[in-house]
PyMOL Python script that loads the backbone (N, CA, C, O; Angstrom):
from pymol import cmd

cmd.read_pdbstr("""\
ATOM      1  N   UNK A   1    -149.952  -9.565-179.037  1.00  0.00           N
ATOM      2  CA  UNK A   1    -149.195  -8.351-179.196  1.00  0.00           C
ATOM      3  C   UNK A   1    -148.125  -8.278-178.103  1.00  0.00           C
ATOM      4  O   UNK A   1    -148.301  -8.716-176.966  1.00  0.00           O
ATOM      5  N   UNK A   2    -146.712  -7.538-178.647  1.00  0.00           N
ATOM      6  CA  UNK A   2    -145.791  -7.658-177.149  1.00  0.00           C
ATOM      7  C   UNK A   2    -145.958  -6.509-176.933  1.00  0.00           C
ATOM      8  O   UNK A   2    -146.243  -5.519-177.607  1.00  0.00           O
ATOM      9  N   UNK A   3    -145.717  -6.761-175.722  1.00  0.00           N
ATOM     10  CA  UNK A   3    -145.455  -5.435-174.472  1.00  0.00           C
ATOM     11  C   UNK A   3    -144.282  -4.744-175.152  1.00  0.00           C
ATOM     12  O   UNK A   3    -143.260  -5.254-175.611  1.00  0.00           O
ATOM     13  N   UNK A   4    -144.685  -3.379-175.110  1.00  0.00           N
ATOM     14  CA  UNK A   4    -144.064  -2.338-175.088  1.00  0.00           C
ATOM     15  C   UNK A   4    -142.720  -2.116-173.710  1.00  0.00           C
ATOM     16  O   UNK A   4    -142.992  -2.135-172.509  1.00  0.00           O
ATOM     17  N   UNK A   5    -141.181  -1.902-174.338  1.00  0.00           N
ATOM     18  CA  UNK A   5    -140.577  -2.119-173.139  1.00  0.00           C
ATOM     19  C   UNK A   5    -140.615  -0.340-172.389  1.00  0.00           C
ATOM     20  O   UNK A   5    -140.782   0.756-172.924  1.00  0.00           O
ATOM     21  N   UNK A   6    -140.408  -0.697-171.143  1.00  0.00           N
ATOM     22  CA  UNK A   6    -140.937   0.446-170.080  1.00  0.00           C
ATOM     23  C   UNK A   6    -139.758   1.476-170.387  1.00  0.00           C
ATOM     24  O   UNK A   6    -138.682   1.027-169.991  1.00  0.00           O
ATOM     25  N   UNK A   7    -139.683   2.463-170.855  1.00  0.00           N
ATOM     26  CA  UNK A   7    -138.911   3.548-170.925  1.00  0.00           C
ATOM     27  C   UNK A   7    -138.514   4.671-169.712  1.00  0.00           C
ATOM     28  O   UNK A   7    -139.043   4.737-168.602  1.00  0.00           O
ATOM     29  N   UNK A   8    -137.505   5.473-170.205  1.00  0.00           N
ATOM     30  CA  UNK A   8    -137.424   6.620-168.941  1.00  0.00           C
ATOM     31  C   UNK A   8    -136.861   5.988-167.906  1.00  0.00           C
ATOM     32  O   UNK A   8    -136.054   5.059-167.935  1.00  0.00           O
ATOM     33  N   UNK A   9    -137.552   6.805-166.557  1.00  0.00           N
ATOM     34  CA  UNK A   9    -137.032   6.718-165.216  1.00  0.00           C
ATOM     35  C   UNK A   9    -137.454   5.112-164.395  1.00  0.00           C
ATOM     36  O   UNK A   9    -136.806   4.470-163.569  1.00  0.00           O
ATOM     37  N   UNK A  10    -138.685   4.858-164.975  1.00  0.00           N
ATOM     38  CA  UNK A  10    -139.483   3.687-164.609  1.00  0.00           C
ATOM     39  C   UNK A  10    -138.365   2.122-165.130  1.00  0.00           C
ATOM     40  O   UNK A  10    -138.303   1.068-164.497  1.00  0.00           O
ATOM     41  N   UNK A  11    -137.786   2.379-166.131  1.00  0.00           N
ATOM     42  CA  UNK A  11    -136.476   1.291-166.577  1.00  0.00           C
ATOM     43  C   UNK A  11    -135.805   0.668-165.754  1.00  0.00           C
ATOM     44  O   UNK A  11    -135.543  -0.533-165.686  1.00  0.00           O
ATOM     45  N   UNK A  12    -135.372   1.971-164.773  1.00  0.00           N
ATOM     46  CA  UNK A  12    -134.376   1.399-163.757  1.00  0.00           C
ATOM     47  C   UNK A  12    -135.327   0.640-162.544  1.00  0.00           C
ATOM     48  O   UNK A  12    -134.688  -0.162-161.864  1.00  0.00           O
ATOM     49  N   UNK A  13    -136.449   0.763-162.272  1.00  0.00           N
ATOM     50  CA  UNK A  13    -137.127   0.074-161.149  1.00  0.00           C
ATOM     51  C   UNK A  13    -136.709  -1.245-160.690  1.00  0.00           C
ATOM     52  O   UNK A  13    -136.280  -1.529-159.572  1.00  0.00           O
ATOM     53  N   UNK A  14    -136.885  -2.019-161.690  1.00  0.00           N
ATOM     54  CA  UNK A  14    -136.149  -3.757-161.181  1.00  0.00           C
ATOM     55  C   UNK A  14    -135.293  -3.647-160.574  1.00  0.00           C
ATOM     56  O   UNK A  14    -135.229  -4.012-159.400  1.00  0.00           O
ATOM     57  N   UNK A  15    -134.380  -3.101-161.226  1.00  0.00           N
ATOM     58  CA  UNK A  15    -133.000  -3.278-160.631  1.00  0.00           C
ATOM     59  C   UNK A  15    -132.298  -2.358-159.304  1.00  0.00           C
ATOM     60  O   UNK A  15    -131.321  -2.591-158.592  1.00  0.00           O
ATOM     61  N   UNK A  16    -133.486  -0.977-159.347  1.00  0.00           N
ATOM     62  CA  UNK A  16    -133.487  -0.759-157.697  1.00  0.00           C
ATOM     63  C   UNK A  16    -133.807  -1.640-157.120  1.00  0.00           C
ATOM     64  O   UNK A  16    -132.971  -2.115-156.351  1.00  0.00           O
ATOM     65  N   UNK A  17    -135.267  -2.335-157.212  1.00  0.00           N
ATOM     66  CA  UNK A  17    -135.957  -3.183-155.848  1.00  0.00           C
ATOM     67  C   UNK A  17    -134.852  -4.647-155.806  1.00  0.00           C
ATOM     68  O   UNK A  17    -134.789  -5.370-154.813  1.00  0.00           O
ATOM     69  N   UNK A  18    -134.122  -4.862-156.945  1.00  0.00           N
ATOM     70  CA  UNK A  18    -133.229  -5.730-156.806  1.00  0.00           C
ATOM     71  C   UNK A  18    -131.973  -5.320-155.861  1.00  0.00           C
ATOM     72  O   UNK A  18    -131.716  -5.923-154.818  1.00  0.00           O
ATOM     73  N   UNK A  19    -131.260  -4.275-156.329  1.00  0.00           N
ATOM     74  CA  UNK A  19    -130.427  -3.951-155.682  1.00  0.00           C
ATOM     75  C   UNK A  19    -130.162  -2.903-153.917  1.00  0.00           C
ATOM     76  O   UNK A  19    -129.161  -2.583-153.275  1.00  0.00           O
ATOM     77  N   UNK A  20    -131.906  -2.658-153.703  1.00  0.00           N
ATOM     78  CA  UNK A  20    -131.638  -2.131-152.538  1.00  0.00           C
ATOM     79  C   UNK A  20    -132.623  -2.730-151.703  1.00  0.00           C
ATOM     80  O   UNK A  20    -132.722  -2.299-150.554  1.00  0.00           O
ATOM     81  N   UNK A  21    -133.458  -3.762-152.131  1.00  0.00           N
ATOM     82  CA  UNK A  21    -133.799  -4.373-151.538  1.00  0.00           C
ATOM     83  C   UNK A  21    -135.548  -4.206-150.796  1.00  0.00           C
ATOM     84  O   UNK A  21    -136.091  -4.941-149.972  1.00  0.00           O
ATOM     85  N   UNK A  22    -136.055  -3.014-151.445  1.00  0.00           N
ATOM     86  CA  UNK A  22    -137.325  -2.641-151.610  1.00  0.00           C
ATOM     87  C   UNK A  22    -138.030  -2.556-152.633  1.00  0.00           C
ATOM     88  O   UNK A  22    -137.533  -2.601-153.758  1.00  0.00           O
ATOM     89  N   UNK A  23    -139.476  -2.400-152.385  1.00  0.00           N
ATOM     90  CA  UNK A  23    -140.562  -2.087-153.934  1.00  0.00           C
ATOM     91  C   UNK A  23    -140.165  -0.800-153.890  1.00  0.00           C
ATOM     92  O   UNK A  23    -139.808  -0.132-152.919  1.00  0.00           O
ATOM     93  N   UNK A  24    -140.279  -0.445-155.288  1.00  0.00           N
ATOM     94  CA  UNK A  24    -140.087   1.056-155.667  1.00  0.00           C
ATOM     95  C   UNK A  24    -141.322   1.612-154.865  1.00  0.00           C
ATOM     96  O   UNK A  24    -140.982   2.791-154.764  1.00  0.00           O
ATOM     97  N   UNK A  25    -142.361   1.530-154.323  1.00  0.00           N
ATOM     98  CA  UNK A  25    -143.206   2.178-154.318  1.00  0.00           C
ATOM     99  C   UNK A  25    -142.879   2.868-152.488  1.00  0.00           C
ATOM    100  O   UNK A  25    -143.167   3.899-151.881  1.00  0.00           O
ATOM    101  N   UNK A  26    -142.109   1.544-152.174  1.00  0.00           N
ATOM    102  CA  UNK A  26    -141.543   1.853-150.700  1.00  0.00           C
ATOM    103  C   UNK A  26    -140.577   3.245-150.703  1.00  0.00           C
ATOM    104  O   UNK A  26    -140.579   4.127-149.844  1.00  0.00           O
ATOM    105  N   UNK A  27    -139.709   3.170-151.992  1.00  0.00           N
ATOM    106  CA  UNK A  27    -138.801   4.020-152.135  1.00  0.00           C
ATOM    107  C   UNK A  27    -139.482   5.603-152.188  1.00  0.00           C
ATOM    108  O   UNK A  27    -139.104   6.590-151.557  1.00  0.00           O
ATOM    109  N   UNK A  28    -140.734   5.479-153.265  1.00  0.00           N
ATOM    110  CA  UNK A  28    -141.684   6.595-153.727  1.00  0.00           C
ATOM    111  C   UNK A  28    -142.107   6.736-152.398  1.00  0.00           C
ATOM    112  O   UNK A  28    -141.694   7.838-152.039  1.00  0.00           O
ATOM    113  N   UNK A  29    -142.556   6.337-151.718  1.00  0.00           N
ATOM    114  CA  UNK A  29    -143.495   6.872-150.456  1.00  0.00           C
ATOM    115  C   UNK A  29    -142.478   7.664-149.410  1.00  0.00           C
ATOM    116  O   UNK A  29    -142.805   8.624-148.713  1.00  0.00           O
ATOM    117  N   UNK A  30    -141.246   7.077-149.458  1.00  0.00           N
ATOM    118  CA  UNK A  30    -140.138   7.807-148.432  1.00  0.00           C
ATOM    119  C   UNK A  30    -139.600   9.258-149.496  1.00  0.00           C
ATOM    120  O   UNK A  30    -138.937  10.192-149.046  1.00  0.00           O
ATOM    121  N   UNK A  31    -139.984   9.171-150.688  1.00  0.00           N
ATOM    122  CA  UNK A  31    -139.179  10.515-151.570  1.00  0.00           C
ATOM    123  C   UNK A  31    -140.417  11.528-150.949  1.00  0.00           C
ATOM    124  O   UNK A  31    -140.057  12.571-150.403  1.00  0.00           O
ATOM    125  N   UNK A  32    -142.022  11.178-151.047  1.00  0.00           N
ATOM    126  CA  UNK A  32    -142.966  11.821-151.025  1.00  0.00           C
ATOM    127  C   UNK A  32    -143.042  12.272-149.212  1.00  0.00           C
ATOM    128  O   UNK A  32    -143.463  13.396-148.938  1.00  0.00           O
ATOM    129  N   UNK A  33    -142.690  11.496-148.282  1.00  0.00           N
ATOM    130  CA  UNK A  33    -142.611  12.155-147.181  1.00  0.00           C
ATOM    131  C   UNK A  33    -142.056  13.488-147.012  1.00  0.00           C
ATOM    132  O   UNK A  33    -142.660  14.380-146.418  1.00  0.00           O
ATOM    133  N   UNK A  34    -140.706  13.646-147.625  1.00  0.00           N
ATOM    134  CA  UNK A  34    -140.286  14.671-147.775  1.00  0.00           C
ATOM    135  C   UNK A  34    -140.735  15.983-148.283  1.00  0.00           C
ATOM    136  O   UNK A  34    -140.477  17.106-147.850  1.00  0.00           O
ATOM    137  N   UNK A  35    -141.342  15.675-149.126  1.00  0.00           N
ATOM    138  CA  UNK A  35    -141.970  16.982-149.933  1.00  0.00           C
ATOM    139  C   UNK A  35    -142.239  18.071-149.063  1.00  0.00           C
ATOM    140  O   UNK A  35    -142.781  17.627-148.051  1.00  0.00           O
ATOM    141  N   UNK A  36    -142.138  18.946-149.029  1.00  0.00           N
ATOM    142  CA  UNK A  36    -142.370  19.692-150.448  1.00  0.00           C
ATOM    143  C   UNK A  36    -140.269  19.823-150.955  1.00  0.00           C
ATOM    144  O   UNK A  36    -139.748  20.546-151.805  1.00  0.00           O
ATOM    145  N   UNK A  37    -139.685  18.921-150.111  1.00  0.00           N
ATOM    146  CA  UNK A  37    -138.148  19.356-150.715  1.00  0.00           C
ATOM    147  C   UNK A  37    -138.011  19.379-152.618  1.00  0.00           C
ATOM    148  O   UNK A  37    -138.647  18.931-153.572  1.00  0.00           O
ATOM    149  N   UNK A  38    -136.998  20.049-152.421  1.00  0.00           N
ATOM    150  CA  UNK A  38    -136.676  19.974-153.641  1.00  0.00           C
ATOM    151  C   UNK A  38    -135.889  18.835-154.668  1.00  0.00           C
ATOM    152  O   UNK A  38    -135.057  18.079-154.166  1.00  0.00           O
ATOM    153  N   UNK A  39    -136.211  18.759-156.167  1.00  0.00           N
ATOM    154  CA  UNK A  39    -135.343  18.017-156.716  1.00  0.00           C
ATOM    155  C   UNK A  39    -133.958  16.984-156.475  1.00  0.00           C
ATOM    156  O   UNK A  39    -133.816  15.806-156.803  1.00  0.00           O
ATOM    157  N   UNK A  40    -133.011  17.915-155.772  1.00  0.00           N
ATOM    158  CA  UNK A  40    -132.077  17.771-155.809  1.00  0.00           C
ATOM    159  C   UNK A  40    -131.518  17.175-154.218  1.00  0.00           C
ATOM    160  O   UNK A  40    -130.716  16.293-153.914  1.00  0.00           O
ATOM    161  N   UNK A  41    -132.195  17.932-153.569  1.00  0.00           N
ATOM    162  CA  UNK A  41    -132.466  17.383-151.854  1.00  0.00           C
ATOM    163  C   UNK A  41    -133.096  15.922-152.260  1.00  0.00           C
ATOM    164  O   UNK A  41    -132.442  14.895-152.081  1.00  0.00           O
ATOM    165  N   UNK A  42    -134.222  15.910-152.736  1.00  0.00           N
ATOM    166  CA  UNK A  42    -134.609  14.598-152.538  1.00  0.00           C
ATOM    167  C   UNK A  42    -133.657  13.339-152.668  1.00  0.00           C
ATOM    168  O   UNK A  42    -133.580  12.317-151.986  1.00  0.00           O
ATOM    169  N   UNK A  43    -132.833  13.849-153.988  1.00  0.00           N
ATOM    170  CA  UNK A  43    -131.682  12.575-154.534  1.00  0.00           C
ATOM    171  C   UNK A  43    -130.812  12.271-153.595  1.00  0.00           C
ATOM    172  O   UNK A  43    -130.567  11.154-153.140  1.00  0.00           O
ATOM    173  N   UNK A  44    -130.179  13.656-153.212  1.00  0.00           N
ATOM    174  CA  UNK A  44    -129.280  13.486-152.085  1.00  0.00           C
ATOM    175  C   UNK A  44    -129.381  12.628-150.696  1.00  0.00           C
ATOM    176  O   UNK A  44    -128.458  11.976-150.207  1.00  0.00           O
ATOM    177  N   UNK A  45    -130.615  12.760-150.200  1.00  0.00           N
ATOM    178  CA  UNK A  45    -131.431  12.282-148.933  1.00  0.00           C
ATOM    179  C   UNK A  45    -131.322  10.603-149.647  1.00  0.00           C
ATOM    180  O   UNK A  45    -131.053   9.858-148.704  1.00  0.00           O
ATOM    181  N   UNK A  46    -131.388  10.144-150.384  1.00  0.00           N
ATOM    182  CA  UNK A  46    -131.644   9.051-150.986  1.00  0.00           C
ATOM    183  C   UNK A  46    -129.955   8.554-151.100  1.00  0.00           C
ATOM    184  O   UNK A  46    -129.542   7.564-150.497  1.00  0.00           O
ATOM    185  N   UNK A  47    -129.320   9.183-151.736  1.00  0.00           N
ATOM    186  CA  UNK A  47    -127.597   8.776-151.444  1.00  0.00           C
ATOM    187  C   UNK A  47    -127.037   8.565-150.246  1.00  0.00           C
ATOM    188  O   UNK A  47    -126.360   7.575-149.968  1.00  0.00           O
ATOM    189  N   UNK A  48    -127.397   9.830-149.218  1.00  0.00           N
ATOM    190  CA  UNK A  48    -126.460   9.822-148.179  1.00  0.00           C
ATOM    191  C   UNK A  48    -127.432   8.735-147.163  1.00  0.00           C
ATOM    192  O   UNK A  48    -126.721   7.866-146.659  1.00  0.00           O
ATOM    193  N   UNK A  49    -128.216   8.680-146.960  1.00  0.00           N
ATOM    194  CA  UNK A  49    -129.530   8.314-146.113  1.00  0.00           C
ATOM    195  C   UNK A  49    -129.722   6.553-146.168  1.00  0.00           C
ATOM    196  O   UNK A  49    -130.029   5.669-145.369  1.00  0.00           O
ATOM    197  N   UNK A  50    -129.371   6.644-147.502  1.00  0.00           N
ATOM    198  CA  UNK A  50    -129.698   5.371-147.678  1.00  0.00           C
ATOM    199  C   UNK A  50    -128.982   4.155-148.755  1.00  0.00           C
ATOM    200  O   UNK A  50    -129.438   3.061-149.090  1.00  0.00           O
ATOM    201  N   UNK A  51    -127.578   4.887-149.165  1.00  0.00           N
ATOM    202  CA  UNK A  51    -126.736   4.677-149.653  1.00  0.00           C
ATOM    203  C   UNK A  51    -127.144   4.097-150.992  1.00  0.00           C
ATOM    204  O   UNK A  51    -126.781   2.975-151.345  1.00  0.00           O
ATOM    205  N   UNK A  52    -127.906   4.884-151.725  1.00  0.00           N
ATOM    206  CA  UNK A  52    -128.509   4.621-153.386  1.00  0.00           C
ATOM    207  C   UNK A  52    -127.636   5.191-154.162  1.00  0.00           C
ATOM    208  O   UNK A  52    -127.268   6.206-153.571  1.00  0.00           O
ATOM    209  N   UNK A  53    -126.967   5.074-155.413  1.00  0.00           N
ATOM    210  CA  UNK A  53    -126.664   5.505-156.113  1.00  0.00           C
ATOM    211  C   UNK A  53    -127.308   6.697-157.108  1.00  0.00           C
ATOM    212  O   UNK A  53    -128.485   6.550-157.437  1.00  0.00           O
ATOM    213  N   UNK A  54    -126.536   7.937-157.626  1.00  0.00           N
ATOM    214  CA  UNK A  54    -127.310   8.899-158.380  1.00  0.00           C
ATOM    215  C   UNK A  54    -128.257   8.945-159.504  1.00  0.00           C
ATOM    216  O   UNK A  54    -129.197   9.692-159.774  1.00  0.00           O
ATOM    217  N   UNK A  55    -127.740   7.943-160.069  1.00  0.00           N
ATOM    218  CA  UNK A  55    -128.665   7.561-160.795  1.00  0.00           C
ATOM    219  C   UNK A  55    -129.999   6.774-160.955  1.00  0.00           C
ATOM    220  O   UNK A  55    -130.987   6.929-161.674  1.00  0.00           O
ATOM    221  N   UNK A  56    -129.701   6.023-160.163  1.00  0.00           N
ATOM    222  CA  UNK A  56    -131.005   5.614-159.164  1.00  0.00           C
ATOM    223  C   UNK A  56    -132.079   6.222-158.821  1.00  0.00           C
ATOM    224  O   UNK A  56    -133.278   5.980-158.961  1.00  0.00           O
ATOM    225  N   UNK A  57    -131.196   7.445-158.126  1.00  0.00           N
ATOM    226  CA  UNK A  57    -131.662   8.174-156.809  1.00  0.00           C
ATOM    227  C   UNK A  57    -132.729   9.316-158.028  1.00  0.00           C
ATOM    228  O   UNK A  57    -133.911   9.626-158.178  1.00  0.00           O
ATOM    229  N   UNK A  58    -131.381   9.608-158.665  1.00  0.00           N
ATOM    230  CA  UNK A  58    -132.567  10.599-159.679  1.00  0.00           C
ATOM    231  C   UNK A  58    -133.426  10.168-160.502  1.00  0.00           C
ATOM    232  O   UNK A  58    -134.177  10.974-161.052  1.00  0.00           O
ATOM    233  N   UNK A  59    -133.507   8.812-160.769  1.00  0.00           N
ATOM    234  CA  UNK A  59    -134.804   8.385-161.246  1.00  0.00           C
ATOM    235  C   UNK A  59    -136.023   7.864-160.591  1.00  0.00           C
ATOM    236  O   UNK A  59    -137.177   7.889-161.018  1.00  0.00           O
ATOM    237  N   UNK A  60    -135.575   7.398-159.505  1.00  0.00           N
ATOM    238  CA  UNK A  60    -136.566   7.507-158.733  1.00  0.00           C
ATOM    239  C   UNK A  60    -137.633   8.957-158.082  1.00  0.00           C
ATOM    240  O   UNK A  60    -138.848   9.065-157.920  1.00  0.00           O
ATOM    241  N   UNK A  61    -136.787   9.641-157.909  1.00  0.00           N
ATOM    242  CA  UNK A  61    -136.728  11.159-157.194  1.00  0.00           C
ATOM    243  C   UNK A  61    -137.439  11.684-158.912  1.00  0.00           C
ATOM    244  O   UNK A  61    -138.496  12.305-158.796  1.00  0.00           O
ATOM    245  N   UNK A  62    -137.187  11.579-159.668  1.00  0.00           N
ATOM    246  CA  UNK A  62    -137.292  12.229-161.145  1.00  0.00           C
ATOM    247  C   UNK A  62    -139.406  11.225-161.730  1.00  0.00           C
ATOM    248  O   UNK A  62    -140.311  11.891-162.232  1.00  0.00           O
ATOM    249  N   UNK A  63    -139.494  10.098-161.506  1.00  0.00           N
ATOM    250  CA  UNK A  63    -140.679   9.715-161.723  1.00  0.00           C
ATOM    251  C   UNK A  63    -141.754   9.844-160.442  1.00  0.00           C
ATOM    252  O   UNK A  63    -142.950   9.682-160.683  1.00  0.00           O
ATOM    253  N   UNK A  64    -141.418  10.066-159.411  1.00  0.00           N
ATOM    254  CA  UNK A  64    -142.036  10.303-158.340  1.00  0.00           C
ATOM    255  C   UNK A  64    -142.889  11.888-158.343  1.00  0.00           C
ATOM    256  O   UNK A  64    -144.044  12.284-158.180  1.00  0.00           O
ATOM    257  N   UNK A  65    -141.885  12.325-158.559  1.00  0.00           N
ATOM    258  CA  UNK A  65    -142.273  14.225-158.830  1.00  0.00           C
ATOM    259  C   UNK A  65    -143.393  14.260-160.060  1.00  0.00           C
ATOM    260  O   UNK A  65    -144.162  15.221-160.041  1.00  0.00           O
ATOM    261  N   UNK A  66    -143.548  13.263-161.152  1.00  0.00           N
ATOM    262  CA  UNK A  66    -143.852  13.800-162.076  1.00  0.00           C
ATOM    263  C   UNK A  66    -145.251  12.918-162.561  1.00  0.00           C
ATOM    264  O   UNK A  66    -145.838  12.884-163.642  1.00  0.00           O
ATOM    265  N   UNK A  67    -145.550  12.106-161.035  1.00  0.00           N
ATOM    266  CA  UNK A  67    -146.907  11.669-160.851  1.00  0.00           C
ATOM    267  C   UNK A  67    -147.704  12.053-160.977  1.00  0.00           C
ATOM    268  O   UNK A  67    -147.745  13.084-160.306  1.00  0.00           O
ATOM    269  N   UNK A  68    -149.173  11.789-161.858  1.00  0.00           N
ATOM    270  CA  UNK A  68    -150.322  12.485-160.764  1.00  0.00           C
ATOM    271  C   UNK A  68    -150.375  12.057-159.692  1.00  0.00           C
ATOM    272  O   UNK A  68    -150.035  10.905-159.424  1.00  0.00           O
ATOM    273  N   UNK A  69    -150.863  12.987-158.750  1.00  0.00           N
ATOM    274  CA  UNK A  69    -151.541  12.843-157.705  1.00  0.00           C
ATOM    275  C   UNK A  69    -152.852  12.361-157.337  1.00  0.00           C
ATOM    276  O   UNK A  69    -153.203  12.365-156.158  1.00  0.00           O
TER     277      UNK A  69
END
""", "prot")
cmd.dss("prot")
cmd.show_as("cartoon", "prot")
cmd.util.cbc("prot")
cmd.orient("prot")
C-alpha cells in the first residue's frame, strides 16, 4: 500500500530542515519555549530572530500550537 502524502502545515517540514538547517522538532521546541505567546508573535520571533520566511514560520508556528500535549 502507498503512503499517504503528508498534508497541511507538516508538507512544508523537509524543506524547512533543508533550508534552515534544523529538525523541525528543533524549530517546535524554540516556538514552544515561548509560549504562552501568541499566534502571530510566535511567527514573527521566527522571521525576525531567525530569518525564516512567513510561510514557513506560520506553518511551523500553525502545527506546533495544534499538538497534543
Amino acid at each position: 500500500m502507498a503512503e499517504e502524502a503528508v498534508k497541511g502545515p507538516a508538507s512544508y517540514f523537509p524543506s524547512i530542515e533543508k533550508k534552515y538547517g534544523k529538525p523541525i522538532g528543533e524549530w517546535q521546541d524554540l516556538v514552544r519555549k515561548h509560549l504562552p505567546a501568541k499566534h502571530m508573535e510566535l511567527v514573527t520571533m521566527l522571521k525576525t530572530e531567525h530569518g525564516m520566511g512567513r510561510g514557513y514560520a506560520n506553518a511551523t508556528v500553525s502545527h506546533t500550537l495544534t499538538e497534543k500535549t
